[in-house]
MDAnalysis code that builds the backbone (N, CA, C; Angstrom):
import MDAnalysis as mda
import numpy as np

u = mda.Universe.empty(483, n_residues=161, atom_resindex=np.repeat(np.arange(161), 3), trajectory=True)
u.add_TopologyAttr("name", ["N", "CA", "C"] * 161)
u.add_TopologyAttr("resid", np.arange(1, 162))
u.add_TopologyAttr("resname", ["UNK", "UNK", "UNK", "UNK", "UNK", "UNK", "UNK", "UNK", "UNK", "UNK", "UNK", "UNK", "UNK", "UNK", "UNK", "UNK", "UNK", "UNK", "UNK", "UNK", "UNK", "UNK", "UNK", "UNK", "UNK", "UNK", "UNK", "UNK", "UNK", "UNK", "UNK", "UNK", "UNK", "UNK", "UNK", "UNK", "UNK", "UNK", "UNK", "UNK", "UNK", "UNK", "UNK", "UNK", "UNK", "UNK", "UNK", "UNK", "UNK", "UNK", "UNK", "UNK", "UNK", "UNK", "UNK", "UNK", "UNK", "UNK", "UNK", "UNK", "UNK", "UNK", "UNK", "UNK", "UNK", "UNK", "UNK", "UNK", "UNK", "UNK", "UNK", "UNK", "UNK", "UNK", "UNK", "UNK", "UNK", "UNK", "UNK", "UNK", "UNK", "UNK", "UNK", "UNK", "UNK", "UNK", "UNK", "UNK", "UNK", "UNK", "UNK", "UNK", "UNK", "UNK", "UNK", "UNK", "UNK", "UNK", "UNK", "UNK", "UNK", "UNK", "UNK", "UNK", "UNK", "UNK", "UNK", "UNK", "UNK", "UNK", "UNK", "UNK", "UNK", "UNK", "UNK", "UNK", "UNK", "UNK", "UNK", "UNK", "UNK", "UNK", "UNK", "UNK", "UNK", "UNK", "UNK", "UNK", "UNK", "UNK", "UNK", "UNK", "UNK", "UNK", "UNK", "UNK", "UNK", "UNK", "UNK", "UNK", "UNK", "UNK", "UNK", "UNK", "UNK", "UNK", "UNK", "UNK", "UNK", "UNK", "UNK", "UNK", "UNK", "UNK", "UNK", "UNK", "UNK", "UNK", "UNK", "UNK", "UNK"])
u.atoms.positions = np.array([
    [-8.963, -14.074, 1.229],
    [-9.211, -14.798, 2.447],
    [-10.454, -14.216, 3.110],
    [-11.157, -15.296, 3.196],
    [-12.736, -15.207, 4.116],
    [-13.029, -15.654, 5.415],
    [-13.339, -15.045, 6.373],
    [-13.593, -15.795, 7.745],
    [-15.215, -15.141, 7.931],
    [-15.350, -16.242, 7.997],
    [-17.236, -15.681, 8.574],
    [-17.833, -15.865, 9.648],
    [-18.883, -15.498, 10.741],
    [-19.338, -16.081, 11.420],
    [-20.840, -15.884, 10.854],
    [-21.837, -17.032, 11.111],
    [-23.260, -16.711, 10.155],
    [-23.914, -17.076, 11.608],
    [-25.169, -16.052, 11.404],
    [-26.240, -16.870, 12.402],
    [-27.424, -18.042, 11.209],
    [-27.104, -19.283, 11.806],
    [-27.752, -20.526, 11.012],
    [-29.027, -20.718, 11.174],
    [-28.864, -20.234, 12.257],
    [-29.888, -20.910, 13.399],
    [-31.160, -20.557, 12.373],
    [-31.946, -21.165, 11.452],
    [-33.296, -20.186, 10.787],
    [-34.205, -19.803, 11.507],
    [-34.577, -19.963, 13.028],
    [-35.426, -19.414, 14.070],
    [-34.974, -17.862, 14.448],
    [-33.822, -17.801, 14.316],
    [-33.424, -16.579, 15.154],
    [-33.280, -15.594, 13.880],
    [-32.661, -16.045, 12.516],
    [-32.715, -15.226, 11.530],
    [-34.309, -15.058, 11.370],
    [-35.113, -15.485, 11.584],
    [-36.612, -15.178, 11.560],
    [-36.749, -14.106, 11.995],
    [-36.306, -14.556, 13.389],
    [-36.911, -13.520, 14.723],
    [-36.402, -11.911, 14.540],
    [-34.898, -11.863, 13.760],
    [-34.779, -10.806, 13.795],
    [-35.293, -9.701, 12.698],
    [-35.754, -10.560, 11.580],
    [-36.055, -10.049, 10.417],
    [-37.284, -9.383, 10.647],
    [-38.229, -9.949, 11.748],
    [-39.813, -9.992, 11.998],
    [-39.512, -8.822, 13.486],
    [-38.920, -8.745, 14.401],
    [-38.814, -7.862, 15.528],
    [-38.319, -6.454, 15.149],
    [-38.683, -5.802, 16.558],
    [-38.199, -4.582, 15.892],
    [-37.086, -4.057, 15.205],
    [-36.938, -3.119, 14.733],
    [-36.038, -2.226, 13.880],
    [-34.606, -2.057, 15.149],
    [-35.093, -1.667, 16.269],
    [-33.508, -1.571, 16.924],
    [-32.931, -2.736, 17.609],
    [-33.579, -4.013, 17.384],
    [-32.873, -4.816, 17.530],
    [-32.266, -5.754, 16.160],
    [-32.421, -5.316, 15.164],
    [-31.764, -5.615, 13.913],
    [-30.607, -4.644, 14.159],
    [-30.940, -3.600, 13.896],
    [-29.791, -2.363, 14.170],
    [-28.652, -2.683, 15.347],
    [-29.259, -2.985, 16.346],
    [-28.054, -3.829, 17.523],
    [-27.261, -4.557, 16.996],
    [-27.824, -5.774, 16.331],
    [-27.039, -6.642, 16.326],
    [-25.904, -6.475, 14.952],
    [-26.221, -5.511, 13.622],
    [-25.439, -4.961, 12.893],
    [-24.431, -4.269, 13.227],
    [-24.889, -3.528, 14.343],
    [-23.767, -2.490, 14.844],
    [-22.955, -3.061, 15.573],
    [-23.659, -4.456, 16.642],
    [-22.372, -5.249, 16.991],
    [-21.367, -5.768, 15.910],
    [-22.155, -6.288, 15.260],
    [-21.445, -7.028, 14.036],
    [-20.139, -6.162, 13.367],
    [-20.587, -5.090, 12.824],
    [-20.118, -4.484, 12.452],
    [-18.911, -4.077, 13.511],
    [-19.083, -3.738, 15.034],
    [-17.837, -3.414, 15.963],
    [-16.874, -4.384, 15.634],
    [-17.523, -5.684, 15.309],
    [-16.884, -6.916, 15.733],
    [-15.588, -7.061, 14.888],
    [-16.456, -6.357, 13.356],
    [-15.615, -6.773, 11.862],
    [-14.416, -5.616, 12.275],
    [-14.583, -4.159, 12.606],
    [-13.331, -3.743, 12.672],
    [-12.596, -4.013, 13.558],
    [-12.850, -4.945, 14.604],
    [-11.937, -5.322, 15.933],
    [-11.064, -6.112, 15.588],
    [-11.996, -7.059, 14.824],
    [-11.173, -8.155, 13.900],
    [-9.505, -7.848, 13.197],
    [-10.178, -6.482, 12.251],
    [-9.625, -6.415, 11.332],
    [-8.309, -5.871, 12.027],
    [-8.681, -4.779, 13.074],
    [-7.485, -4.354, 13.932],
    [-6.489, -5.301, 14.391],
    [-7.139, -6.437, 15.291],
    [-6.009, -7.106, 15.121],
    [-5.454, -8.157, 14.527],
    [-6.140, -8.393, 13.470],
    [-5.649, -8.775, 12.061],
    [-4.187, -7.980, 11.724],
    [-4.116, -6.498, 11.762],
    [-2.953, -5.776, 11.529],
    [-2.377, -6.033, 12.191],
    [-2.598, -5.985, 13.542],
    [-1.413, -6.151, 14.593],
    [-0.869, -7.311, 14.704],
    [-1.285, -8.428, 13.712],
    [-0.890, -9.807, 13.982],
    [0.720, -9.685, 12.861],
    [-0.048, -9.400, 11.614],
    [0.296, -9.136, 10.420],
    [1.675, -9.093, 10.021],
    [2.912, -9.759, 9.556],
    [4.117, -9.567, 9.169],
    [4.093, -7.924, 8.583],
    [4.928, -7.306, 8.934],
    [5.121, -5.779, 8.888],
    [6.264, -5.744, 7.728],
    [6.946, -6.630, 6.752],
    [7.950, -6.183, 5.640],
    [8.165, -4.306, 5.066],
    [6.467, -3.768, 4.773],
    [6.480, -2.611, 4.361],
    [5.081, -2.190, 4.599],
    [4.517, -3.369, 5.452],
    [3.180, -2.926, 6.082],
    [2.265, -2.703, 4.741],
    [2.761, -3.062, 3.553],
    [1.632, -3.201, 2.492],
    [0.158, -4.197, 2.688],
    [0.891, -5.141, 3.423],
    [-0.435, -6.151, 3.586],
    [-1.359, -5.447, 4.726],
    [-0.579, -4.999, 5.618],
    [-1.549, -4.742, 7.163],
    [-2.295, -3.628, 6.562],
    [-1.613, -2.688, 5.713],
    [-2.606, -1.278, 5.235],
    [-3.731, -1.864, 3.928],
    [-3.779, -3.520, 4.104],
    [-4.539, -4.140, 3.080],
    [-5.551, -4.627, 3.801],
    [-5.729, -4.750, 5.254],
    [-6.994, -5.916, 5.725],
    [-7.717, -4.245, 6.038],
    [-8.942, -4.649, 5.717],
    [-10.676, -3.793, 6.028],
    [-11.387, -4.852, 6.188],
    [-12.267, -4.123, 6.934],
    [-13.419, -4.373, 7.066],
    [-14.801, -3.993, 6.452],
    [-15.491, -4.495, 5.956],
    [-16.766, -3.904, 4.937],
    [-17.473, -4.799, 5.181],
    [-19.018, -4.283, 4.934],
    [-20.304, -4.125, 5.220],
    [-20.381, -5.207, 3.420],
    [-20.630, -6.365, 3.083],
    [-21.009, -6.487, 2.119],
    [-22.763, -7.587, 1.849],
    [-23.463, -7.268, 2.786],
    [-24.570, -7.661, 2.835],
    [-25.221, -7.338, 4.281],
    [-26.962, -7.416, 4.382],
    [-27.427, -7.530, 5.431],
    [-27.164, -8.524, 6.793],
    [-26.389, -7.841, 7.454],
    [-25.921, -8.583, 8.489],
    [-24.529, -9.749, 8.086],
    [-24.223, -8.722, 7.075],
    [-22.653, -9.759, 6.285],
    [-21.781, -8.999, 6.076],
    [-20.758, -8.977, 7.103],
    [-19.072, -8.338, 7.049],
    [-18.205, -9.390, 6.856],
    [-17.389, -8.600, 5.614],
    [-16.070, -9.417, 5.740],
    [-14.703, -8.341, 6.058],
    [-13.894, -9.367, 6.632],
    [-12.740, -8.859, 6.849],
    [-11.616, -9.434, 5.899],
    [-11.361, -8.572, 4.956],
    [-10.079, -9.387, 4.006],
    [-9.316, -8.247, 4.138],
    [-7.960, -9.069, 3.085],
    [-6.547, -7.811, 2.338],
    [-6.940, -7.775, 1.148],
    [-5.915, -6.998, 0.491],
    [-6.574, -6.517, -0.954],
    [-4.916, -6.771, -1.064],
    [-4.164, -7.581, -1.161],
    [-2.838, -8.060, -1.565],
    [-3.542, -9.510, -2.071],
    [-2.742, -9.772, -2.772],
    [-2.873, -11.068, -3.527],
    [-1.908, -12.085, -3.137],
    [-1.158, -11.424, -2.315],
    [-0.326, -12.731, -1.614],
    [-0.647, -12.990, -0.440],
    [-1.495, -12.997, 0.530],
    [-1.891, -12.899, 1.676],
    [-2.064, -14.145, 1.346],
    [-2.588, -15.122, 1.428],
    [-2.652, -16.288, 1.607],
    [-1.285, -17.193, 1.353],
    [-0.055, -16.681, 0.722],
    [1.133, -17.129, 1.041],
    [1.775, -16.874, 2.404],
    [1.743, -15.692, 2.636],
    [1.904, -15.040, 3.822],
    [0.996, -15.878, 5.356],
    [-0.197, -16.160, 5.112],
    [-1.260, -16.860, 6.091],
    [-0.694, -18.531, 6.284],
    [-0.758, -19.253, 4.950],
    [-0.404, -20.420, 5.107],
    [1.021, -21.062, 4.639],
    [1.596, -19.822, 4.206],
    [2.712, -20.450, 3.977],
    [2.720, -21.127, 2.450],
    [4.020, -21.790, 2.192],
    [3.597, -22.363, 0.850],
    [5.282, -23.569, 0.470],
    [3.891, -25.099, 0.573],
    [5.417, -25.616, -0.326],
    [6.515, -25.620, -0.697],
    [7.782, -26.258, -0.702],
    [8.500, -26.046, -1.907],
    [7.764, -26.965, -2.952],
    [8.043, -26.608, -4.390],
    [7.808, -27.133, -5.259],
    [8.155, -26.310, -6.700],
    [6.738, -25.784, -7.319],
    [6.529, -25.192, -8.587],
    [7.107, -23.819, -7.943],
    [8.005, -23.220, -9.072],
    [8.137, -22.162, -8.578],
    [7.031, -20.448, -9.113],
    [6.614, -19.669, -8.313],
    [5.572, -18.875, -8.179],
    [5.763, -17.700, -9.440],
    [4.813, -17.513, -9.895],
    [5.496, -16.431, -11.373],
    [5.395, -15.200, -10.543],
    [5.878, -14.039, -11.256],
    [6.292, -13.294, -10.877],
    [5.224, -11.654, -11.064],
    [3.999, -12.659, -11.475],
    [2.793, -11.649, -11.317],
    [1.983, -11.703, -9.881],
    [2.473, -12.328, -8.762],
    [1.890, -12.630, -7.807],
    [2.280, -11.787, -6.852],
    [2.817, -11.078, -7.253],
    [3.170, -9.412, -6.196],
    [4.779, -9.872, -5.683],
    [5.336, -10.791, -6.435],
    [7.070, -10.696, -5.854],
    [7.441, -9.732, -6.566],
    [7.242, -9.738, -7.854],
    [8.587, -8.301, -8.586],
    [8.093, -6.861, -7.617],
    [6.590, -7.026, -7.066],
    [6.549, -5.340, -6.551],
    [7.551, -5.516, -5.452],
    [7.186, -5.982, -4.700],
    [8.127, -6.921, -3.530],
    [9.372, -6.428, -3.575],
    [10.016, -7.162, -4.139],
    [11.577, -7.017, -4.537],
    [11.950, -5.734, -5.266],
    [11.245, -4.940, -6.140],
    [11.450, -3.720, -6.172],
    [11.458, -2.603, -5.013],
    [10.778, -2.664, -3.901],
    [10.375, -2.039, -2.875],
    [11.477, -2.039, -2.396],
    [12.035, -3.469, -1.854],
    [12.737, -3.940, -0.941],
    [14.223, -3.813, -1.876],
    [14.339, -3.726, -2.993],
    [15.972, -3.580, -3.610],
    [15.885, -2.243, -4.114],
    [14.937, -1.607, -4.225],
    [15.119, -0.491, -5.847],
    [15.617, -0.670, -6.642],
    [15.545, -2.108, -7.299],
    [16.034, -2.015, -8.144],
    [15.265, -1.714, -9.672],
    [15.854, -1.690, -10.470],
    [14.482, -1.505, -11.911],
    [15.592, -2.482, -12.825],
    [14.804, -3.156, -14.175],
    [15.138, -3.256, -15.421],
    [15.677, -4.805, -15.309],
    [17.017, -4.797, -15.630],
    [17.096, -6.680, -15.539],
    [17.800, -6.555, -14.524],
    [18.181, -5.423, -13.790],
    [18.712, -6.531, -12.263],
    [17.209, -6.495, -11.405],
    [16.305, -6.032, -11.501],
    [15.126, -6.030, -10.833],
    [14.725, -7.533, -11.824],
    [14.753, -7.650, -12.883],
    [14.143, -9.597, -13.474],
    [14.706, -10.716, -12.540],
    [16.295, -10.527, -12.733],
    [17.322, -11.555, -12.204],
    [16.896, -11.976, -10.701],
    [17.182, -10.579, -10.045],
    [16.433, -10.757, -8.418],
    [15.330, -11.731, -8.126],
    [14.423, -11.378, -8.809],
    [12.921, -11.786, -8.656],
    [12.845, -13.060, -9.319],
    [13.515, -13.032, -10.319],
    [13.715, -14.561, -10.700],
    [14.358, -15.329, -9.777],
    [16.022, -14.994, -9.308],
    [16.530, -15.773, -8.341],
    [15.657, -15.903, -7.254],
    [14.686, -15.339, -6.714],
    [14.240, -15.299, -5.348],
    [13.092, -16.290, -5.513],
    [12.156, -16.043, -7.182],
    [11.037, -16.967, -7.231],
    [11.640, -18.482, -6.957],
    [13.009, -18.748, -7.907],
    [13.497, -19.811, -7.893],
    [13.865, -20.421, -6.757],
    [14.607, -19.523, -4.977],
    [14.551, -19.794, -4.211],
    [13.003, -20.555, -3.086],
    [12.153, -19.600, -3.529],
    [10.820, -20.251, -3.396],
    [10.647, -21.302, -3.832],
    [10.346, -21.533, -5.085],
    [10.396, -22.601, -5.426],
    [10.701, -24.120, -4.936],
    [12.524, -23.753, -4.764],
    [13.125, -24.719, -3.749],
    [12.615, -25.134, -2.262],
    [12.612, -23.887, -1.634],
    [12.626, -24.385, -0.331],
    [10.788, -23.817, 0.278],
    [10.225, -23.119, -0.114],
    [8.736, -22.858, 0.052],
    [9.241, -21.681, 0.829],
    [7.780, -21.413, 1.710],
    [7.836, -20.280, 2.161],
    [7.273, -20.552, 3.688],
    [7.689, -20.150, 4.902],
    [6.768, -20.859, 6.116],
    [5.855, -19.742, 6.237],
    [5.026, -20.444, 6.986],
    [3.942, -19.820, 7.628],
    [3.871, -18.339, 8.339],
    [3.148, -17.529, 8.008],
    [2.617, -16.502, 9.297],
    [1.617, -16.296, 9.717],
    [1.060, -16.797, 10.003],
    [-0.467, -16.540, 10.283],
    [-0.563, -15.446, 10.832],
    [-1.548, -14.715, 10.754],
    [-2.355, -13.907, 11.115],
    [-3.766, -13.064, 11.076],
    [-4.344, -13.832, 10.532],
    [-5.948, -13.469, 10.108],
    [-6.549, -14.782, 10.836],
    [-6.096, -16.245, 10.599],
    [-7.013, -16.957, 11.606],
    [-6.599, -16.811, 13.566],
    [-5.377, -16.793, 14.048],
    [-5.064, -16.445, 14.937],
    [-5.863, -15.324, 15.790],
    [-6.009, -13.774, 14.497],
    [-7.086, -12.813, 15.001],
    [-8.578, -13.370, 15.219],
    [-8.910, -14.244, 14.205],
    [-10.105, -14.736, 14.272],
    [-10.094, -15.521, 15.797],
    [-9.749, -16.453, 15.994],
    [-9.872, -16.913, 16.474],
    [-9.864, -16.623, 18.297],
    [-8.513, -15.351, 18.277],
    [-9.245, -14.649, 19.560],
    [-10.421, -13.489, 19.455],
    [-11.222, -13.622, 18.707],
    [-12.064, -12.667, 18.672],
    [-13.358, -12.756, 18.852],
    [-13.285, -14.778, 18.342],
    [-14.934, -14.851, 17.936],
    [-15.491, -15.132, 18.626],
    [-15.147, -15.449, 19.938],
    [-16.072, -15.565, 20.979],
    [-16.572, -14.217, 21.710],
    [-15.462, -13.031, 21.702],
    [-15.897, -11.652, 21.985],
    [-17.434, -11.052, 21.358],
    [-17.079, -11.457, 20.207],
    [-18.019, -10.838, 18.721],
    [-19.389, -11.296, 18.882],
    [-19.170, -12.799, 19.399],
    [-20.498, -13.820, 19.383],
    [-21.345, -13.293, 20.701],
    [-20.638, -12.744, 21.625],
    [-20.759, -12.574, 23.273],
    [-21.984, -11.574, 23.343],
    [-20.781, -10.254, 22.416],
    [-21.570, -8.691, 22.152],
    [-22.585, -8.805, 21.537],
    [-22.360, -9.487, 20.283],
    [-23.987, -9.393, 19.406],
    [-24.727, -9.930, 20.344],
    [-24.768, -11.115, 21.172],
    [-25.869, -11.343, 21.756],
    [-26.293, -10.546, 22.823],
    [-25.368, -9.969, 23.652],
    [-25.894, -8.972, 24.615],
    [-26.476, -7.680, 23.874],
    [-25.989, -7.418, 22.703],
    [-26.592, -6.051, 22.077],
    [-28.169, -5.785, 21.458],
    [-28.316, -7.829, 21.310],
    [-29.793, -8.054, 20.844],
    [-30.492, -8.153, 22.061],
    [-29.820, -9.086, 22.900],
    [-30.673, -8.787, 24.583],
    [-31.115, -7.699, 24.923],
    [-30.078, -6.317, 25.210],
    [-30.497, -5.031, 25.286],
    [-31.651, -4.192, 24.635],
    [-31.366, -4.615, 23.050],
    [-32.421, -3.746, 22.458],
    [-33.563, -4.885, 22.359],
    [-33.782, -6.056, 22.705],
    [-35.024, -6.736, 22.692],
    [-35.782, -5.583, 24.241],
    [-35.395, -5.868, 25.050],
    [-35.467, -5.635, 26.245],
    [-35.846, -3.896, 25.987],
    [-35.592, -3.141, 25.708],
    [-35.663, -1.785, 25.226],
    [-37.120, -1.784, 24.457],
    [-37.217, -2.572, 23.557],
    [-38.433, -2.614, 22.743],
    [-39.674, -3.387, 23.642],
    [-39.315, -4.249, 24.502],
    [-40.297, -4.892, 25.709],
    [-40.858, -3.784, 26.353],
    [-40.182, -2.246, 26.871],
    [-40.639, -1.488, 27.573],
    [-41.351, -0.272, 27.127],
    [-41.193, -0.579, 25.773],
    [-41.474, 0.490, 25.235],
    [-43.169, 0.415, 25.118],
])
Protein backbone atom coordinates (compact mmCIF):
# COMPACT_ATOMS: atom_id res chain seq x y z
CA UNK A 1 0.00 0.00 0.00
CA UNK A 2 1.04 3.49 -1.44
CA UNK A 3 -0.21 6.93 -0.49
CA UNK A 4 1.59 9.79 -2.08
CA UNK A 5 1.44 13.35 -2.12
CA UNK A 6 3.57 14.78 -5.40
CA UNK A 7 4.30 18.38 -6.08
CA UNK A 8 2.85 18.48 -10.02
CA UNK A 9 2.89 21.69 -10.29
CA UNK A 10 6.24 21.65 -13.08
CA UNK A 11 6.84 25.48 -12.14
CA UNK A 12 7.50 24.91 -8.62
CA UNK A 13 9.41 21.51 -9.15
CA UNK A 14 11.58 23.91 -11.33
CA UNK A 15 11.89 26.46 -8.84
CA UNK A 16 13.09 24.23 -6.32
CA UNK A 17 15.56 22.28 -8.25
CA UNK A 18 17.11 25.81 -9.57
CA UNK A 19 16.93 27.83 -5.85
CA UNK A 20 18.95 27.50 -3.18
CA UNK A 21 20.25 24.42 -1.43
CA UNK A 22 18.28 25.24 1.97
CA UNK A 23 15.26 25.57 0.53
CA UNK A 24 15.32 22.10 -1.17
CA UNK A 25 16.60 20.86 2.20
CA UNK A 26 13.36 22.56 3.92
CA UNK A 27 11.09 21.20 2.07
CA UNK A 28 12.69 17.39 2.36
CA UNK A 29 12.95 17.73 5.90
CA UNK A 30 9.34 18.79 5.98
CA UNK A 31 8.53 16.02 3.87
CA UNK A 32 10.28 13.77 5.49
CA UNK A 33 8.60 15.08 9.25
CA UNK A 34 5.50 14.58 7.40
CA UNK A 35 6.28 10.73 6.28
CA UNK A 36 7.03 9.76 9.96
CA UNK A 37 3.92 11.60 11.36
CA UNK A 38 2.07 9.74 8.94
CA UNK A 39 3.44 6.64 9.67
CA UNK A 40 2.90 7.24 13.53
CA UNK A 41 -0.41 7.49 13.18
CA UNK A 42 -0.79 4.97 10.77
CA UNK A 43 0.18 2.69 13.99
CA UNK A 44 -2.03 4.20 16.16
CA UNK A 45 -4.87 3.67 13.78
CA UNK A 46 -3.76 0.09 13.11
CA UNK A 47 -5.75 -3.19 14.39
CA UNK A 48 -3.34 -4.31 17.28
CA UNK A 49 -4.05 -8.57 17.00
CA UNK A 50 -0.09 -8.95 17.84
CA UNK A 51 0.88 -5.56 16.61
CA UNK A 52 2.79 -7.43 13.75
CA UNK A 53 1.31 -5.09 11.20
CA UNK A 54 1.73 -1.69 13.27
CA UNK A 55 5.61 -2.83 13.95
CA UNK A 56 5.27 -3.14 9.91
CA UNK A 57 4.34 0.58 8.68
CA UNK A 58 7.87 2.90 8.11
CA UNK A 59 8.58 5.43 6.68
CA UNK A 60 11.52 5.75 4.01
CA UNK A 61 13.21 8.15 1.98
CA UNK A 62 12.90 6.30 -1.51
CA UNK A 63 13.72 9.12 -3.95
CA UNK A 64 14.47 12.90 -4.19
CA UNK A 65 11.77 14.48 -2.48
CA UNK A 66 9.86 10.84 -2.48
CA UNK A 67 8.69 9.15 0.87
CA UNK A 68 6.69 6.37 1.23
CA UNK A 69 4.88 5.18 4.05
CA UNK A 70 4.02 1.36 3.80
CA UNK A 71 3.86 -2.23 6.00
CA UNK A 72 6.01 -4.91 5.18
CA UNK A 73 3.01 -7.55 6.00
CA UNK A 74 1.44 -8.86 3.05
CA UNK A 75 -1.89 -8.77 4.38
CA UNK A 76 -2.32 -5.21 5.03
CA UNK A 77 -4.44 -4.55 2.36
CA UNK A 78 -6.96 -7.23 3.69
CA UNK A 79 -6.79 -5.66 6.88
CA UNK A 80 -7.22 -1.81 5.03
CA UNK A 81 -10.04 -2.84 2.72
CA UNK A 82 -11.38 -5.63 3.91
CA UNK A 83 -12.21 -8.49 1.60
CA UNK A 84 -15.26 -10.29 -0.06
CA UNK A 85 -16.73 -13.38 0.63
CA UNK A 86 -15.98 -15.53 -2.15
CA UNK A 87 -12.64 -17.52 -3.29
CA UNK A 88 -11.23 -18.72 -0.40
CA UNK A 89 -7.47 -17.09 0.47
CA UNK A 90 -4.46 -19.75 0.41
CA UNK A 91 -2.70 -20.07 3.15
CA UNK A 92 0.63 -18.41 2.00
CA UNK A 93 -0.85 -15.02 2.60
CA UNK A 94 0.31 -14.77 6.23
CA UNK A 95 -2.93 -16.77 7.80
CA UNK A 96 -0.99 -20.03 8.85
CA UNK A 97 1.65 -17.41 10.63
CA UNK A 98 -1.48 -15.86 12.02
CA UNK A 99 -3.09 -18.75 13.43
CA UNK A 100 0.05 -20.21 14.67
CA UNK A 101 0.75 -17.08 16.81
CA UNK A 102 -2.67 -16.85 17.89
CA UNK A 103 -3.24 -20.95 18.63
CA UNK A 104 0.36 -22.43 19.03
CA UNK A 105 -0.49 -24.69 17.41
CA UNK A 106 2.08 -26.76 14.97
CA UNK A 107 1.63 -29.80 12.44
CA UNK A 108 -2.00 -30.83 11.28
CA UNK A 109 -3.93 -29.23 13.94
CA UNK A 110 -2.08 -25.96 12.94
CA UNK A 111 -3.30 -27.18 8.73
CA UNK A 112 -6.98 -27.97 9.91
CA UNK A 113 -7.23 -24.49 11.82
CA UNK A 114 -5.99 -22.47 9.03
CA UNK A 115 -7.80 -24.36 6.66
CA UNK A 116 -11.10 -24.12 8.66
CA UNK A 117 -10.54 -20.40 9.16
CA UNK A 118 -9.37 -19.81 5.30
CA UNK A 119 -12.65 -21.62 4.53
CA UNK A 120 -14.51 -19.35 6.99
CA UNK A 121 -13.09 -16.40 4.97
CA UNK A 122 -13.92 -17.57 2.18
CA UNK A 123 -17.62 -17.75 3.21
CA UNK A 124 -18.29 -14.77 4.86
CA UNK A 125 -15.13 -12.21 3.82
CA UNK A 126 -13.43 -10.19 6.04
CA UNK A 127 -14.68 -6.38 7.03
CA UNK A 128 -12.87 -3.54 6.85
CA UNK A 129 -10.22 -1.66 9.09
CA UNK A 130 -8.89 1.00 7.80
CA UNK A 131 -6.16 2.61 8.84
CA UNK A 132 -3.49 3.97 6.57
CA UNK A 133 -6.07 6.06 4.45
CA UNK A 134 -7.93 7.46 7.57
CA UNK A 135 -4.09 8.47 8.80
CA UNK A 136 -3.63 9.88 5.46
CA UNK A 137 -6.18 11.64 5.29
CA UNK A 138 -5.90 13.53 8.66
CA UNK A 139 -2.54 14.39 7.89
CA UNK A 140 -2.35 15.72 4.47
CA UNK A 141 -3.34 18.87 4.88
CA UNK A 142 -0.83 19.27 8.03
CA UNK A 143 2.11 17.92 5.70
CA UNK A 144 0.98 20.17 2.68
CA UNK A 145 0.70 23.31 5.30
CA UNK A 146 4.48 22.63 6.79
CA UNK A 147 6.24 21.99 3.58
CA UNK A 148 4.97 25.13 2.42
CA UNK A 149 5.77 27.23 5.37
CA UNK A 150 9.26 25.43 5.60
CA UNK A 151 9.95 26.56 1.85
CA UNK A 152 8.56 30.10 2.75
CA UNK A 153 11.05 30.27 5.64
CA UNK A 154 14.08 29.11 3.96
CA UNK A 155 13.17 31.10 0.65
CA UNK A 156 12.99 34.09 2.89
CA UNK A 157 16.38 33.12 4.77
CA UNK A 158 18.15 32.91 1.40
CA UNK A 159 16.40 36.56 0.34
CA UNK A 160 18.51 37.98 3.29
CA UNK A 161 21.29 36.50 2.93
Amino acid sequence: MELRIDIRDAAARAMLLRVDSGVFKAVHDALWRGAGELARTAKSNAPKAFSTLTNSIRAEQVGELHFRVATGVNYARAVEDGRAPGKMPGTSSGLMEWVKQKTRQTGKELDRTTFLIARAIGRKGIKAQPYMQPAFESQQARIIANVQAAAARAAQEAQRV
